[in-house]
C-alpha positions in Angstrom: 0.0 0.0 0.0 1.2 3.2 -0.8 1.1 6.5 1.0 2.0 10.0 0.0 2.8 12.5 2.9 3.9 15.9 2.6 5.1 15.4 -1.3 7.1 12.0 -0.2 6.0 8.7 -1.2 6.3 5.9 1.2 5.6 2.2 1.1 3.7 0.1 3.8 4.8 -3.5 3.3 3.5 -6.7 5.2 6.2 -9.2 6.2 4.5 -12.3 5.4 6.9 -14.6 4.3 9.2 -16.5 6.6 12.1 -14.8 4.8 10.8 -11.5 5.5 10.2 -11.7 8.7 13.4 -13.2 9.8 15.2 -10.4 7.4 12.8 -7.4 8.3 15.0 -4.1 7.8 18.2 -5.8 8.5 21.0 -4.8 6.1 19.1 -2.0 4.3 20.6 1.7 4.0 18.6 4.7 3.0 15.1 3.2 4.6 12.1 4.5 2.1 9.3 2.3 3.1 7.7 0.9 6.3 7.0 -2.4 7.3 4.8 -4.1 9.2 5.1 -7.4 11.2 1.5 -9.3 12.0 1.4 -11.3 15.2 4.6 -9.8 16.8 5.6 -8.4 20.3 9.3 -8.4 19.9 11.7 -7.3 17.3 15.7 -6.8 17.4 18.0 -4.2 15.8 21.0 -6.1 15.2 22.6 -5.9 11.9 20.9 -3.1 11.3 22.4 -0.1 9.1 20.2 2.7 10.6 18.2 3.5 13.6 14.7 3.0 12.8 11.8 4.0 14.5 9.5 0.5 16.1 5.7 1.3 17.0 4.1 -1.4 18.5 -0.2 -1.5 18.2 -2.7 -3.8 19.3 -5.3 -5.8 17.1 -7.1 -2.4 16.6 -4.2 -0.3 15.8 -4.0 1.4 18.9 -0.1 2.6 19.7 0.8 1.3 22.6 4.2 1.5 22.8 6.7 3.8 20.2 10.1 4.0 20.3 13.2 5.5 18.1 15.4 2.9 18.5 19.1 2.7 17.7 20.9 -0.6 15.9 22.1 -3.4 18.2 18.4 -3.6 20.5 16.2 -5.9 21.6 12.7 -4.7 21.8 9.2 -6.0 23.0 5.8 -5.2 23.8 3.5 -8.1 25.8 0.3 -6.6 24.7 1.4 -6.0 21.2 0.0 -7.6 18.0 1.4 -5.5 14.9 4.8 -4.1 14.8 5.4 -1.5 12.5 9.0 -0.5 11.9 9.6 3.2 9.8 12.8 5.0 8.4 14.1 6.8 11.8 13.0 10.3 10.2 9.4 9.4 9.9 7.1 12.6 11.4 4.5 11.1 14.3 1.9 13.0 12.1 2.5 10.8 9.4 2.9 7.6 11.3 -0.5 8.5 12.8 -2.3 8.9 9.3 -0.9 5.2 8.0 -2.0 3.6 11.2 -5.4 5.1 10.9 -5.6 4.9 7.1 -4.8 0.9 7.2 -7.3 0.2 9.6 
Protein backbone atom coordinates (compact mmCIF):
# COMPACT_ATOMS: atom_id res chain seq x y z
CA UNK A 1 0.00 0.00 0.00
CA UNK A 2 1.24 3.24 -0.82
CA UNK A 3 1.06 6.51 0.99
CA UNK A 4 2.01 10.02 -0.03
CA UNK A 5 2.85 12.47 2.87
CA UNK A 6 3.91 15.86 2.62
CA UNK A 7 5.12 15.37 -1.26
CA UNK A 8 7.08 11.95 -0.25
CA UNK A 9 6.03 8.66 -1.21
CA UNK A 10 6.30 5.90 1.23
CA UNK A 11 5.57 2.16 1.14
CA UNK A 12 3.67 0.13 3.85
CA UNK A 13 4.78 -3.47 3.30
CA UNK A 14 3.47 -6.68 5.22
CA UNK A 15 6.19 -9.22 6.25
CA UNK A 16 4.47 -12.34 5.40
CA UNK A 17 6.93 -14.65 4.25
CA UNK A 18 9.24 -16.52 6.61
CA UNK A 19 12.12 -14.76 4.77
CA UNK A 20 10.83 -11.53 5.47
CA UNK A 21 10.19 -11.69 8.67
CA UNK A 22 13.36 -13.23 9.79
CA UNK A 23 15.21 -10.39 7.39
CA UNK A 24 12.79 -7.37 8.26
CA UNK A 25 14.97 -4.13 7.77
CA UNK A 26 18.22 -5.75 8.55
CA UNK A 27 20.97 -4.79 6.09
CA UNK A 28 19.06 -2.00 4.25
CA UNK A 29 20.60 1.71 3.97
CA UNK A 30 18.64 4.67 3.02
CA UNK A 31 15.07 3.19 4.55
CA UNK A 32 12.05 4.50 2.10
CA UNK A 33 9.28 2.33 3.11
CA UNK A 34 7.68 0.86 6.28
CA UNK A 35 7.04 -2.39 7.31
CA UNK A 36 4.75 -4.09 9.21
CA UNK A 37 5.07 -7.38 11.17
CA UNK A 38 1.45 -9.29 12.03
CA UNK A 39 1.42 -11.30 15.17
CA UNK A 40 4.63 -9.83 16.79
CA UNK A 41 5.61 -8.36 20.28
CA UNK A 42 9.33 -8.40 19.87
CA UNK A 43 11.71 -7.25 17.26
CA UNK A 44 15.74 -6.83 17.39
CA UNK A 45 17.99 -4.22 15.78
CA UNK A 46 21.01 -6.11 15.20
CA UNK A 47 22.57 -5.94 11.87
CA UNK A 48 20.89 -3.07 11.26
CA UNK A 49 22.41 -0.07 9.13
CA UNK A 50 20.25 2.69 10.55
CA UNK A 51 18.17 3.47 13.58
CA UNK A 52 14.74 3.04 12.79
CA UNK A 53 11.78 4.05 14.54
CA UNK A 54 9.48 0.47 16.11
CA UNK A 55 5.74 1.30 17.01
CA UNK A 56 4.05 -1.37 18.51
CA UNK A 57 -0.16 -1.53 18.21
CA UNK A 58 -2.71 -3.83 19.33
CA UNK A 59 -5.35 -5.75 17.08
CA UNK A 60 -7.05 -2.40 16.63
CA UNK A 61 -4.19 -0.27 15.78
CA UNK A 62 -4.05 1.37 18.94
CA UNK A 63 -0.14 2.65 19.70
CA UNK A 64 0.82 1.26 22.58
CA UNK A 65 4.22 1.50 22.76
CA UNK A 66 6.67 3.81 20.23
CA UNK A 67 10.10 4.01 20.30
CA UNK A 68 13.17 5.52 18.08
CA UNK A 69 15.43 2.90 18.50
CA UNK A 70 19.07 2.74 17.67
CA UNK A 71 20.86 -0.58 15.94
CA UNK A 72 22.07 -3.43 18.19
CA UNK A 73 18.44 -3.57 20.55
CA UNK A 74 16.18 -5.90 21.63
CA UNK A 75 12.66 -4.65 21.79
CA UNK A 76 9.23 -6.03 22.98
CA UNK A 77 5.77 -5.24 23.78
CA UNK A 78 3.53 -8.11 25.83
CA UNK A 79 0.35 -6.59 24.69
CA UNK A 80 1.36 -6.04 21.18
CA UNK A 81 0.00 -7.60 18.00
CA UNK A 82 1.37 -5.51 14.89
CA UNK A 83 4.81 -4.13 14.79
CA UNK A 84 5.36 -1.54 12.47
CA UNK A 85 8.96 -0.51 11.86
CA UNK A 86 9.55 3.20 9.84
CA UNK A 87 12.80 5.02 8.38
CA UNK A 88 14.13 6.78 11.85
CA UNK A 89 13.03 10.33 10.17
CA UNK A 90 9.36 9.39 9.93
CA UNK A 91 7.06 12.61 11.39
CA UNK A 92 4.52 11.12 14.26
CA UNK A 93 1.89 13.05 12.11
CA UNK A 94 2.46 10.82 9.37
CA UNK A 95 2.86 7.57 11.26
CA UNK A 96 -0.48 8.48 12.83
CA UNK A 97 -2.28 8.88 9.33
CA UNK A 98 -0.94 5.22 7.99
CA UNK A 99 -2.00 3.56 11.20
CA UNK A 100 -5.39 5.08 10.90
CA UNK A 101 -5.64 4.86 7.09
CA UNK A 102 -4.79 0.93 7.16
CA UNK A 103 -7.32 0.23 9.60
Amino acid sequence: MWYTINGEIMELKYAKKFKDRLIGLMFKKNINYCLCFSKCNSIHTFFMKENIIVVFTDKNKNILKKVTCPKNRILFCKKAYFTYEFPYYTKDEEINYILKSNS
